[in-house]
N, C-alpha and C positions, 0 to 999 in steps of 0.2 A: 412678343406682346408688349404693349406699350404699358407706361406706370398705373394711367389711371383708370384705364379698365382691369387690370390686373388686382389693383385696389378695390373695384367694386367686386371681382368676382370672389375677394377673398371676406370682403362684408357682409353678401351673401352668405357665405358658407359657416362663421361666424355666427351670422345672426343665428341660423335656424339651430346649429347646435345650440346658444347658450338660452336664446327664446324661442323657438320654434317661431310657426308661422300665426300663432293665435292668442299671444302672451305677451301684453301692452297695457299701459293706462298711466294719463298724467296731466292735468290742466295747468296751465299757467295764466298768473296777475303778476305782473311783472309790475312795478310802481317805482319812480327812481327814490330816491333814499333824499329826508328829510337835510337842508343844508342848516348848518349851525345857528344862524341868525334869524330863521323864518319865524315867522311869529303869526298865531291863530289866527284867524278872521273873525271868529266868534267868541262871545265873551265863555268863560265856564260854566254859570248859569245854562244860559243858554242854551249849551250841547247838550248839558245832564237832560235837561228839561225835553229835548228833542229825543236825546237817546232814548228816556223814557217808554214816549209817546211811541217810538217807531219800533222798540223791542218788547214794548209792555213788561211783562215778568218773564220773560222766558229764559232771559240772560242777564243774572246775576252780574254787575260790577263790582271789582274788589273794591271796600271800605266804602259798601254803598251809602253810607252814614254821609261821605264826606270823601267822593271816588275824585281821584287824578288822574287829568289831566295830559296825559304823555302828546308832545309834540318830535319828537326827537329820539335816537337811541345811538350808541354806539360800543360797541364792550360788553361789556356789562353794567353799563351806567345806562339811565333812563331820566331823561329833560322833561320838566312839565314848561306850560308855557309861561311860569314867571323865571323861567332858566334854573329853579331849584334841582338838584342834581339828587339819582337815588339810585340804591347799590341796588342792582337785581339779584333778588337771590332763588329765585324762582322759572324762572323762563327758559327752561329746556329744550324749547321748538329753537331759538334761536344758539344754537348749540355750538357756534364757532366764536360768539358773540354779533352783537347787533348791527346791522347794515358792515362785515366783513367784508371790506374797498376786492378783495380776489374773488370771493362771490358775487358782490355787484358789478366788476368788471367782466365775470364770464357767462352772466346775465345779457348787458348790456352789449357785449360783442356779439353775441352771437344771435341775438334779439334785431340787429344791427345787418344777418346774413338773412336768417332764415328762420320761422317758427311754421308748422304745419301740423296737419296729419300724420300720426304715426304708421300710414302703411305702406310710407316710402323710406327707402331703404335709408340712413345716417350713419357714420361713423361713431354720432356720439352715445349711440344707442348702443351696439356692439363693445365700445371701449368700455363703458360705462359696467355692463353688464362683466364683463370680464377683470375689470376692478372690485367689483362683487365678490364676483367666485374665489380671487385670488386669500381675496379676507376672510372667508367660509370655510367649514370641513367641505372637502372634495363631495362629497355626498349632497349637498346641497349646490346642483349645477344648472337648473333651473330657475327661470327670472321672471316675475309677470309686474310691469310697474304700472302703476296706481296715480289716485287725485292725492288720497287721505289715508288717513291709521284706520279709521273706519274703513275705506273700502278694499284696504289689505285684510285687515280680518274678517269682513264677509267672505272676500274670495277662498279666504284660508279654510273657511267653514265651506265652502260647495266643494273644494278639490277633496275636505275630508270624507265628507259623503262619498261623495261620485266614485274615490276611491275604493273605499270598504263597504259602500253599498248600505251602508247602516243611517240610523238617523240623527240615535242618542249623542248628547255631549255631557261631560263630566266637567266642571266648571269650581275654584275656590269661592269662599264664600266671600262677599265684600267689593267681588272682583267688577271691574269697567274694561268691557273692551272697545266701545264705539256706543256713537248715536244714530247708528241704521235701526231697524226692526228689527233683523233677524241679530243682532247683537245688543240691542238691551236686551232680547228676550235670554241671554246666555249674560248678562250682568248681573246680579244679586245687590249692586251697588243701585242699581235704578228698577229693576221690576219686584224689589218691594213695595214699590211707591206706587207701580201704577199696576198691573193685569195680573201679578204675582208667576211666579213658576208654572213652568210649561210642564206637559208631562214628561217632554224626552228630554229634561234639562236635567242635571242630576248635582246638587250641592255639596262639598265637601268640605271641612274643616279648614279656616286658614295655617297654614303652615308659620303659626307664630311662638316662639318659644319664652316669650315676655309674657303675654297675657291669655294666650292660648291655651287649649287642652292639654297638652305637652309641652311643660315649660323647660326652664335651662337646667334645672335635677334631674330631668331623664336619660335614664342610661342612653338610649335611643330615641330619638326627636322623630329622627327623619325616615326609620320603620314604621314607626306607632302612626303617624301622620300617614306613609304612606298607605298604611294599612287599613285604616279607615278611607279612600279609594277604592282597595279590596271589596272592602263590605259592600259599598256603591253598589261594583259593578258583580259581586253574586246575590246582589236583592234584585239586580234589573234581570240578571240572567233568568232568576227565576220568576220572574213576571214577563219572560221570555222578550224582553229588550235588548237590542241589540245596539253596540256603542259604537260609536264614527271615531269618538276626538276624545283628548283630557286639553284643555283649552284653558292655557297658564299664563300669566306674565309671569316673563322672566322675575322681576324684583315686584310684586305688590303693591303698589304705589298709593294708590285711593287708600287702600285696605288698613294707610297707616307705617310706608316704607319699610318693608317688612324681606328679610333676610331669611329663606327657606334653610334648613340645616342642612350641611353639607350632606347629599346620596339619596336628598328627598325624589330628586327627579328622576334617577339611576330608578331607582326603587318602584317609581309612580310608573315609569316606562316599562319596565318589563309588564307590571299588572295591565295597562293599558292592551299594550300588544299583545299578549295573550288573550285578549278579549277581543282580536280584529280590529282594535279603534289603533289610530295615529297619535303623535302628541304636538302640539302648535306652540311653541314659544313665541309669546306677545312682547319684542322688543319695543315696541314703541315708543315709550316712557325711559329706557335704559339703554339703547345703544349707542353705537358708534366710539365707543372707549369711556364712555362715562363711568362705568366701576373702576377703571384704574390698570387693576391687574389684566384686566383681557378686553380684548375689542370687542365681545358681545357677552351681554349678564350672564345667558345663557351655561357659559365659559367658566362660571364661578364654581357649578359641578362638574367637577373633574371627571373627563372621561365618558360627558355625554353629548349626545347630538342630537336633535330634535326632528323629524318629520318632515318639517314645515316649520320656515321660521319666517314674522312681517315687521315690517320696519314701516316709521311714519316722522312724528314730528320733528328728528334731528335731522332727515335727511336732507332735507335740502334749505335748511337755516331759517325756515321761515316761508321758503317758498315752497306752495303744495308739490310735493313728491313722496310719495309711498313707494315699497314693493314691498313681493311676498317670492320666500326660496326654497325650495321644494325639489325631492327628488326627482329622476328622471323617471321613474314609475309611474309615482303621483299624478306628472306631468300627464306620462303618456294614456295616462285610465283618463283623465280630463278629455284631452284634444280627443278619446276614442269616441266619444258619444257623436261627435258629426257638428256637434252646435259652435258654435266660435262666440270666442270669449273676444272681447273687443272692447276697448274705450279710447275716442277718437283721441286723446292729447297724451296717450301713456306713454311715455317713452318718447316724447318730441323731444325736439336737437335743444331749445333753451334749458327744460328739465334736466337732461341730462347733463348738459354742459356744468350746470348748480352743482348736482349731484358729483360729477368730479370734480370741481371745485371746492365744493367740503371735503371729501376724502385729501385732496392734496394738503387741505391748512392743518389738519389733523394730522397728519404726516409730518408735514412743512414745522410745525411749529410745538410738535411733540403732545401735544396736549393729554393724550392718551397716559404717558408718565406724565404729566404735569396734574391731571387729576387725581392719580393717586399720590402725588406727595403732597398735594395743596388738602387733599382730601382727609389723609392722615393728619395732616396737622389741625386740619378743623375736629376733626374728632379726638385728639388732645386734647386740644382745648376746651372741648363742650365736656367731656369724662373729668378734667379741674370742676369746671363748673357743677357737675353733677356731684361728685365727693363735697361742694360747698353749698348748694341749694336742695333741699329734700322734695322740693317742685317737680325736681327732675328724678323720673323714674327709671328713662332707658335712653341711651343714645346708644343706635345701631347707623351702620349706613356699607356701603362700598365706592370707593373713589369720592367722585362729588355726588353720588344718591343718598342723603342720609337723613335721618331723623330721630328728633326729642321727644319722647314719650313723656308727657307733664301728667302727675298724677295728685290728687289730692288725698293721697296714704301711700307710703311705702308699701302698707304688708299688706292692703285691699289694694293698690293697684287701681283704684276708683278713677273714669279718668276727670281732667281738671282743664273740663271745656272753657267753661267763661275764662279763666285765669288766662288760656292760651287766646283765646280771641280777643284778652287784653293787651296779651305782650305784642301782639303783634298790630294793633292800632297804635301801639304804644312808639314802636320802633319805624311805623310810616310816618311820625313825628319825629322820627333820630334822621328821615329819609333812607329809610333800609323797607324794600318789599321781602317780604316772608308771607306766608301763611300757611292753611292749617290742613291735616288729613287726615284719614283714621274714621272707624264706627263712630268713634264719643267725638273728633271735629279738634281732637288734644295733642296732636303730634304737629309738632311746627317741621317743616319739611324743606330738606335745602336740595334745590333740583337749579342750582343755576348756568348761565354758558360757560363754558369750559375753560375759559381766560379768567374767570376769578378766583383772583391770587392770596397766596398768607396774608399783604398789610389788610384787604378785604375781607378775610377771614378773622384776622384779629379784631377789627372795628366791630365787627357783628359781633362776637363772642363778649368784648366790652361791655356796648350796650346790652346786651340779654343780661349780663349781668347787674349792669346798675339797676334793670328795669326790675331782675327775679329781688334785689336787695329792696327797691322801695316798695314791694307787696307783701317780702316776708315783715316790713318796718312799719306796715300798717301807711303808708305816707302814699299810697296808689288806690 
């Protein structure tokens, strides 16, 4: 048999074990990368005033007082177009750092052969998938790739039905999975605001041990917490509800970058599964080695694995790629019903080719340890700062996910909104992007690409300082 039929028949066979024949999804915008010297076409006025008009309110700009401008990006640095230069410290879609020359070359190469339809067979679809699994417990051998983090966690949300047959979801409170429908209606972050809780939606307690029901005195955090789940699910049993899913971000990010106690999910899983439902870890926000110690948050509780786990905005640096990893069960109770699951750009040859192009720089260039020691050392430095400013109430975080709890009383814990949406107007003046998260809108949150380093880390820790010195000096 000659090479390259040999080749396709072993792509085939590939394929259908790690995706089967109905397990795809992935659009591409490919755009080339801003060159160094380009300069706007329109004045800044102007765009503000268009952006306006053509978004109306629906899409908040940061520092809408006085929004920037970005014409350029690379690193971790972000160019407006008078060439002023700012540390990003926030931008975790771009998670290798900004316009990555090895992602934009395996972009542009392959942009260059071939983009299509994904229901013709690719190498870089099988490679790609099998790059997956390698980074995954063996138990998650299943691939279904996507546009969005939204339309992983939809998907995540049919397989757990179609699965278990059930309808109910068990949801933290706080929590953002997507801007679909059937995912605000499972956010408590956004259907406060508009239709309120569903009935098969079922709210639980953040697992926060700062400002939460169960703080850092308890003997047990992560029982107590779990345990209220428990209650959840023998209130629905007896109003005869039945549960699909407990539907978690790994690390809590909106809710305020929040740190579940170690054995919370150990705990939550067993109650889950005794009740027939699945458990879905929402990497979106956390993976790809952003904690440091493990290539997925998930990973932080020792000893667990998750159902179903979806990945979205680090995956492909910017460029829409998702997926979602699920057992071969899951899978197979999916594909039983007859219906095919389909989306024409999942899993095309450009996406993919991204998609191992991040994993390689990641690899390539360590990031993975370089987050946790870049990440440790920001969290030194912020725990100085916190022994010196009484602003600061809690810095938690893992690798480069962390966050400052600003409070306006140590022992109320009260939190100290305006303060923090000063520091942080404060520091778009130093040219440092931060901003804010949390119920009160009081935790300044550092989610940035994974090449930002100690002297970066240091610069930001400075100014937060100067900035918390001239509020406690009355001179802000």
């Amino acid at each position: 048999m000659k090479a390259e039929p040999r080749r396709r028949l072993e792509t085939l066979a590939l394929r259908k074990q790690l995706i089967g024949q109905r397990r795809v999804a992935c659009k591409v915008r490919c755009s080339p990368p801003f060159q160094a010297g380009m300069q706007s076409a329109k004045k800044h006025e102007k765009v503000a005033d268009e952006s306006k008009r053509a978004t109306r309110s629906s899409c908040r700009l940061f520092f809408p007082e006085d929004p920037v401008k970005i014409t350029r990006a690379r690193g971790q640095y972000m160019y407006d177009e008078k060439g002023n230069k700012y540390l990003d410290c926030i931008n975790n879609v771009a998670h290798v750092g900004h316009c990555h020359p090895d992602v934009i070359r395996a972009a542009h190469q392959q942009n260059q052969v071939l983009n299509t339809n994904s229901r013709y067979l690719h190498d870089n679809l099988v490679d790609y998938a099998q790059r997956l699994s390698d980074i995954l417990p063996e138990t998650l051998c299943t691939f279904y790739f996507l546009n969005s983090g939204s339309e992983a966690n939809d998907l995540a949300l049919r397989l757990a039905r179609q699965y278990t047959k059930h309808e109910d979801v068990i949801v933290i409170d706080h929590a953002y999975h997507g801007h679909l429908t059937s995912l605000i209606d499972i956010s408590p972050y956004k259907f406060r605001n508009l239709d309120g809780q569903k009935e098969w939606v079922h709210v639980v307690p953040l697992p926060d041990t700062y400002r939460g029901l169960f703080r850092e005195d308890h003997n047990d955090p992560a029982a107590a917490y779990a345990n209220e789940v428990k209650k959840i699910i023998d209130q629905g049993h007896r109003k005869s509800r039945k549960f699909a899913a407990f539907f978690a971000e790994s690390l809590p990010s909106v809710a305020g970058q929040i740190i579940p106690p170690p054995g919370y999910f150990q705990k939550v899983a067993e109650h889950i599964h005794k009740a027939g439902g699945v458990f879905i870890a929402d990497e979106i926000q956390v993976g790809f080695g952003r904690v440091g110690k493990h290539f997925w948050a998930f990973q932080l509780q020792e000893n667990f694995i998750p159902d179903i786990v979806t990945m979205g905005k680090p995956t492909g640096n910017g460029h829409p790629v998702s997926c979602v990893a699920t057992t071969k069960d899951i899978a197979e109770a999916f594909s039983a019903t007859g219906v095919e699951y389909f989306n024409t750009f999942g899993g095309n040859p450009v996406s993919c080719a991204i998609g191992i192009a991040v994993l390689d720089v990641i690899e390539k260039e360590q990031l993975q340890a370089h987050a946790l020691q870049v990440g440790s050392f920001l969290m030194e430095l912020l725990h100085q700062q916190k022994e010196k400013h009484p602003l600061i109430g809690d810095v938690r975080g893992a690798g480069l996910f962390i966050g400052v709890d600003l409070v306006q009383d140590q022992t109320e814990r009260s939190p100290a909104t305006q303060k923090a949406e000063f520091i942080t107007k404060r520091l778009k003046e130093e040219f440092i992007i931060l901003s804010t998260d949390g119920p009160g809108r009081n935790v300044l949150k550092f989610k940035p690409p994974l090449c930002f380093n100690k002297k970066d880390a240091q610069l930001v820790v400075d100014k937060l300082d100067k900035i918390l010195t001239e509020l406690e000096m009355g001179n802000a």
